[in-house]
N, C-alpha and C positions, 0 to 999 in steps of 0.2 A: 550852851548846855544848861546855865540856869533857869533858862524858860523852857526847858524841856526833850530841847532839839538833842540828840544824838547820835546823828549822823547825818555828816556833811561830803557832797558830791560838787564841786566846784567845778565850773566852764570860765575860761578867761577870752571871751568870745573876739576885745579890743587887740590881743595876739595873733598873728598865723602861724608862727611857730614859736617852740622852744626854745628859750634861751637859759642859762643860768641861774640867770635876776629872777625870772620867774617862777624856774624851778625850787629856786633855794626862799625865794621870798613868802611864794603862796603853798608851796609843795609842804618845804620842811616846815621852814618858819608857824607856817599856817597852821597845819596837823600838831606841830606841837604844842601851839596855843590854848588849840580845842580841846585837843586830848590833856592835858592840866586842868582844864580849866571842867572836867569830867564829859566831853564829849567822848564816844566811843569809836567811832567809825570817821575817816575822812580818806579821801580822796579826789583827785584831778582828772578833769578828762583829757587826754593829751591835745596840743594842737594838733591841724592839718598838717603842719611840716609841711613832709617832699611827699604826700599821698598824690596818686596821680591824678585825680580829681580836682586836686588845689592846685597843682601845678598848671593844668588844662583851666583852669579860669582864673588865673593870675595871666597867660599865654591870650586868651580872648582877651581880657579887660586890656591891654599890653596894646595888642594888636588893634583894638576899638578905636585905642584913643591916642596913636601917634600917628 
């Protein structure tokens, strides 16, 4: 936020899904930092989870390779 930024939209691309750690570490944790620290706006894209897109290519890649 000192350089100007004021709103932040985070992807945590290295996750598939939601966990806790992530929610609490980059979700809470994160948003609260920004927004102190005078960022305005933040937010998470959720992961893929159980979307069934992510499930159908966890199920290929699965299948590829045993």
């Amino acid at each position: 936020p000192k350089e100007g930024v004021k709103n932040v939209l985070t992807i945590c691309p290295g996750f598939s899904s939601d966990c806790v750690e992530t929610l609490e570490e980059i979700l809470i944790q994160g948003k609260e930092s920004f927004i102190s620290a005078g960022g305005e706006n933040f937010d998470m894209v959720p992961c893929l989870n159980d979307n069934d897109d992510h499930i159908l290519l966890l199920k290929s890649l699965i299948e590829r390779n045993i």
